[in-house]
TORKOL-4160 file (C-alpha; in steps of 0.2 Angstrom, whole numbers, padded with zeros to 4 digits, m for minus):
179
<pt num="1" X="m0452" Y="0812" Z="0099"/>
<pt num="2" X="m0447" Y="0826" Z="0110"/>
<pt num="3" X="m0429" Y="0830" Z="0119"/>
<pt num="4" X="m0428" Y="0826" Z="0135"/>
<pt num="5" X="m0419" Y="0840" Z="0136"/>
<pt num="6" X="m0428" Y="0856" Z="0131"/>
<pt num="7" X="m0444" Y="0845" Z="0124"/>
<pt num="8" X="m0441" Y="0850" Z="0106"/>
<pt num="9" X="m0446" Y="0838" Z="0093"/>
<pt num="10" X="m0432" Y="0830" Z="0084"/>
<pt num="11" X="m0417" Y="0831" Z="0096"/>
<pt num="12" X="m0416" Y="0815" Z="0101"/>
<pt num="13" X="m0404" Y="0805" Z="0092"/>
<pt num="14" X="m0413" Y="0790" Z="0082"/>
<pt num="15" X="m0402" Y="0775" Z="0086"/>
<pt num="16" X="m0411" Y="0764" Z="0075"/>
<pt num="17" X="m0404" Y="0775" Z="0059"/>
<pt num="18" X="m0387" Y="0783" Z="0067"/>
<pt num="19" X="m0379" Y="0768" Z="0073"/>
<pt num="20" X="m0380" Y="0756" Z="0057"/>
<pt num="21" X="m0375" Y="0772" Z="0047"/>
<pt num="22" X="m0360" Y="0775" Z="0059"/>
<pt num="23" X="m0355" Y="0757" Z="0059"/>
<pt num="24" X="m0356" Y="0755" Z="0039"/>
<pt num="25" X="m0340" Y="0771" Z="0041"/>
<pt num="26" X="m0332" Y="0762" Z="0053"/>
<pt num="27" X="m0333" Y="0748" Z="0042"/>
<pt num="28" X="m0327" Y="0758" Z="0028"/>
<pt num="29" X="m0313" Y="0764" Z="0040"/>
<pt num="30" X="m0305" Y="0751" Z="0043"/>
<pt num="31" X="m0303" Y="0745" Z="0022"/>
<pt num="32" X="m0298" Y="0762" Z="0021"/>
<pt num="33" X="m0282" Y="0760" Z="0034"/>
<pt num="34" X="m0276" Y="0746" Z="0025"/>
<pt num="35" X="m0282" Y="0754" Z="0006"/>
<pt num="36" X="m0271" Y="0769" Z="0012"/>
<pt num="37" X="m0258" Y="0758" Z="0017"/>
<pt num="38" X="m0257" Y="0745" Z="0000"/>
<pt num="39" X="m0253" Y="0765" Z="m0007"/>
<pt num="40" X="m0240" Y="0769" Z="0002"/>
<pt num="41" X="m0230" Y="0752" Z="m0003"/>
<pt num="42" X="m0235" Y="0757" Z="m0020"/>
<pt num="43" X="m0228" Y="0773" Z="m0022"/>
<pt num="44" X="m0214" Y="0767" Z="m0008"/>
<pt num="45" X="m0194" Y="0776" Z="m0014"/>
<pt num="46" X="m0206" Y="0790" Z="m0023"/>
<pt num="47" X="m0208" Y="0809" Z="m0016"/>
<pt num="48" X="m0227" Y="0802" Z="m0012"/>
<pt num="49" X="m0223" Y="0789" Z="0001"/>
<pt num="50" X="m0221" Y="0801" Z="0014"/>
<pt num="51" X="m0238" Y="0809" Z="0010"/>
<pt num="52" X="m0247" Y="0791" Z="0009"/>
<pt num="53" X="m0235" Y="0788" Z="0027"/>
<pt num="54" X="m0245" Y="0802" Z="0034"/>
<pt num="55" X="m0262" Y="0798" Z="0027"/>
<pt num="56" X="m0263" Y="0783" Z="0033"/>
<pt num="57" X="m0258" Y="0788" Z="0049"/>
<pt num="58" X="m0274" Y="0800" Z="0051"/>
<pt num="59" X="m0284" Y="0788" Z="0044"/>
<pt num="60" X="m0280" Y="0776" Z="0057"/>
<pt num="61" X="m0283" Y="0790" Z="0070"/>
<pt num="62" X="m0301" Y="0795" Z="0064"/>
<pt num="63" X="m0303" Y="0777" Z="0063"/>
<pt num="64" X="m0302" Y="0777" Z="0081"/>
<pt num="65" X="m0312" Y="0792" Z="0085"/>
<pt num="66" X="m0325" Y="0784" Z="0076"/>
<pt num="67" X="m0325" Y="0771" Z="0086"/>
<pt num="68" X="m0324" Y="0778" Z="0102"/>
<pt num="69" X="m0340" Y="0790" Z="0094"/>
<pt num="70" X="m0348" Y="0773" Z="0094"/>
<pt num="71" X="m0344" Y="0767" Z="0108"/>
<pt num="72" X="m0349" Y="0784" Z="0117"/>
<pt num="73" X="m0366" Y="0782" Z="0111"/>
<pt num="74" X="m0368" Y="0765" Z="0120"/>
<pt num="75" X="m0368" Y="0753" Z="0105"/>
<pt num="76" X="m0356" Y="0739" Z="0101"/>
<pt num="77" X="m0352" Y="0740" Z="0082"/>
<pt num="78" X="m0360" Y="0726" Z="0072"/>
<pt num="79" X="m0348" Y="0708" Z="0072"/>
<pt num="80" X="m0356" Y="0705" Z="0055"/>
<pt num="81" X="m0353" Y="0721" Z="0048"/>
<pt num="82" X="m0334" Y="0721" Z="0055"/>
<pt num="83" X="m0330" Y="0705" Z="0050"/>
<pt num="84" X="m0333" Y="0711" Z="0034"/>
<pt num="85" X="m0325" Y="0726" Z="0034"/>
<pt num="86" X="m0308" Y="0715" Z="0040"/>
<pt num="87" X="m0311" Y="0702" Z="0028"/>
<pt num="88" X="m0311" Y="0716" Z="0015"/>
<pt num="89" X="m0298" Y="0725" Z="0020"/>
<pt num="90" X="m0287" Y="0710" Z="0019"/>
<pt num="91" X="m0292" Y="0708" Z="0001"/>
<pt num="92" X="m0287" Y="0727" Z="0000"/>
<pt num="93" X="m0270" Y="0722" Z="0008"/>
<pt num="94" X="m0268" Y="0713" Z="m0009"/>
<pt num="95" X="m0273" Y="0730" Z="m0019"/>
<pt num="96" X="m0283" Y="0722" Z="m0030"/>
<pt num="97" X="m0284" Y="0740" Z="m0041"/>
<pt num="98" X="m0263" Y="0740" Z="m0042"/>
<pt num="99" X="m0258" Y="0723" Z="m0039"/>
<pt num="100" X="m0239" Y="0724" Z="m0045"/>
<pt num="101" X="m0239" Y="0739" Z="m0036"/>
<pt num="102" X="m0235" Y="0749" Z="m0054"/>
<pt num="103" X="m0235" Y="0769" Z="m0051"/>
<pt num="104" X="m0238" Y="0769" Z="m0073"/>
<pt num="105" X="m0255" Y="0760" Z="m0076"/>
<pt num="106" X="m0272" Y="0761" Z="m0075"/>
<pt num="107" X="m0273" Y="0750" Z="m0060"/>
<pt num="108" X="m0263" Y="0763" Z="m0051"/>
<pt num="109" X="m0276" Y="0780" Z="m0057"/>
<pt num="110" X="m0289" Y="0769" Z="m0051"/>
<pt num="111" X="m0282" Y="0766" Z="m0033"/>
<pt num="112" X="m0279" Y="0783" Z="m0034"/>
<pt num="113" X="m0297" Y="0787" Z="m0036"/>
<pt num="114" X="m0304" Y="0773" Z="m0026"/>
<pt num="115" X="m0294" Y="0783" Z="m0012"/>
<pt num="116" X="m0301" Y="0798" Z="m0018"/>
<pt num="117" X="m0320" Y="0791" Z="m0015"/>
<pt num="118" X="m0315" Y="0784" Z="0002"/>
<pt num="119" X="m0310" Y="0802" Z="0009"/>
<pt num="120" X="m0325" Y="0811" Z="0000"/>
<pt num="121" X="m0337" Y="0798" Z="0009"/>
<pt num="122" X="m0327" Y="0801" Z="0027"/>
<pt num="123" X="m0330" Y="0821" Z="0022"/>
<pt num="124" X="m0348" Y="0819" Z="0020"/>
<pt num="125" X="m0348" Y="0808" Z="0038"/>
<pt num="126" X="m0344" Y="0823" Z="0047"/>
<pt num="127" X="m0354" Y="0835" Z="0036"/>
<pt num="128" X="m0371" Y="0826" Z="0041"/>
<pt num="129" X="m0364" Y="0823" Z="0060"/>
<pt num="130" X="m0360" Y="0844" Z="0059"/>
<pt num="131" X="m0379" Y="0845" Z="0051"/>
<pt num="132" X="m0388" Y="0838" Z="0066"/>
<pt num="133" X="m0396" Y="0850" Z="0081"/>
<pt num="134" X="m0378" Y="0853" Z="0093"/>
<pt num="135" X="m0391" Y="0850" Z="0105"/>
<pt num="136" X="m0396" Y="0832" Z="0099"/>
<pt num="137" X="m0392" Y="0817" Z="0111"/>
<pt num="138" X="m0394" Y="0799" Z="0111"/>
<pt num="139" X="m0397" Y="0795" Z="0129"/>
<pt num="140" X="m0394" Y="0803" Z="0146"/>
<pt num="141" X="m0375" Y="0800" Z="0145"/>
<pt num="142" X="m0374" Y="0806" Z="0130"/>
<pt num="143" X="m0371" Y="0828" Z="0130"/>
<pt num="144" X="m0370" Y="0829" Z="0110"/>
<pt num="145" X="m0356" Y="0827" Z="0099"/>
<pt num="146" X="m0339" Y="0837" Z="0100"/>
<pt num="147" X="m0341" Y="0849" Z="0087"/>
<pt num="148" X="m0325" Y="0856" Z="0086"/>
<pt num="149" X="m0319" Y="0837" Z="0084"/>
<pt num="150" X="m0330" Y="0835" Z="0070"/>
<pt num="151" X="m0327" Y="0853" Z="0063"/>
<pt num="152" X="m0306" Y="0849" Z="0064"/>
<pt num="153" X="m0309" Y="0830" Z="0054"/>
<pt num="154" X="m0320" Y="0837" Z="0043"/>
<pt num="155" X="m0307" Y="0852" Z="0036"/>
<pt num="156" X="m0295" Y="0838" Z="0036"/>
<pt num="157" X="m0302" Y="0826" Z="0025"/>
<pt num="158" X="m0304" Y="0840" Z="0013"/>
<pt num="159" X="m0285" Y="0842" Z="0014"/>
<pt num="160" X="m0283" Y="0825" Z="0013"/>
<pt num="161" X="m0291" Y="0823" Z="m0002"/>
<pt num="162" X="m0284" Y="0839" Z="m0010"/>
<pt num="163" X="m0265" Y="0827" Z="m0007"/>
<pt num="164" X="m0271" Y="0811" Z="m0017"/>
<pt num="165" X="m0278" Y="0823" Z="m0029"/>
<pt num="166" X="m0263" Y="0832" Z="m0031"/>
<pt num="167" X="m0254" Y="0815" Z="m0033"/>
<pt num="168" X="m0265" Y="0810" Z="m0046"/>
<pt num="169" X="m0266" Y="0826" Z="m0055"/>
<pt num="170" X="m0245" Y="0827" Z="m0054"/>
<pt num="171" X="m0243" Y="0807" Z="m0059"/>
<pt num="172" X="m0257" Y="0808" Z="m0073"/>
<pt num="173" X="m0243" Y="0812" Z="m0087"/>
<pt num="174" X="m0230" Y="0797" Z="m0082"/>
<pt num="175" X="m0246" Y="0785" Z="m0085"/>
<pt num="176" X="m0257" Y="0791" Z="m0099"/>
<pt num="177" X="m0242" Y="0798" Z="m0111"/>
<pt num="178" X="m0231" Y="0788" Z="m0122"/>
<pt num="179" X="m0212" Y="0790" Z="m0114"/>
């Protein structure tokens, strides 16, 4: 398949792999606002909550860059897959890792991690969006995707996940040592 821009092969968008692949983000998104969210009660009246505040905050925000990335494309995300992603994110309302909300378990390095893997798969999101041609394009509405967008969420995901690890890394003692 050729561009019908400047007719080299491959620079045209393949909707039929992109869009499922950007909705399945989206989808993990959205848990990911209210994962980032069960933390922040958890580590609530601790130095961490303002970080976890803030975390959330972006992570709602890129949510709805993603989404308007969608959108922008000309696709509709999936009902199925989103009503998923809500029902799940409800369940992680409940933080299923840290129910009792306890900042000395196992439940709460787990959450910790789980956050961990969350943001390491939003970084590789806009690695492989930064990886395709700058001259791709999905239609004749569509002009390419804002690299210096992608460039600015992509070095903040890694700062975002160099503050959970941080947490973690400081936090570790108060839960794997005997007081």
């Amino acid at each position: 398949m050729t561009s019908a821009t400047n007719g080299i092969p491959g620079n045209r968008l393949d909707p039929d792999t992109l869009l499922p692949y950007l909705d399945l983000h989206l989808a993990g998104a959205t848990n990911g606002v209210r994962l980032f969210n069960a933390a922040r009660i958890s580590w609530a009246n601790t130095p961490h909550e303002v970080e976890f505040t803030r975390l959330r905050k972006e992570i709602s925000e890129e949510r709805s860059y993603l989404k308007k990335l969608i959108k922008g494309l000309g696709h509709r995300p999936s009902r199925i897959k989103m009503g998923f992603a809500h029902v799940a994110s409800v369940v992680a309302e409940f933080d299923p890792l840290n129910p009792l909300r306890r900042k000395a378990t196992a439940g709460a390095q787990l959450e910790l991690e789980a956050l961990q893997s969350l943001l390491r798969g939003k970084e590789a999101l806009w690695s492989t969006l930064l990886a395709l041609p700058p001259d791709a394009t999905a239609g004749p509405r569509h002009t390419g995707f804002d690299r210096a967008a992608l460039e600015r969420l992509l070095t903040a995901s890694k700062r975002q996940q160099d503050t959970v690890a941080r947490v973690m890394t400081e936090t570790a003692p108060a839960r794997f040592l005997l007081q």
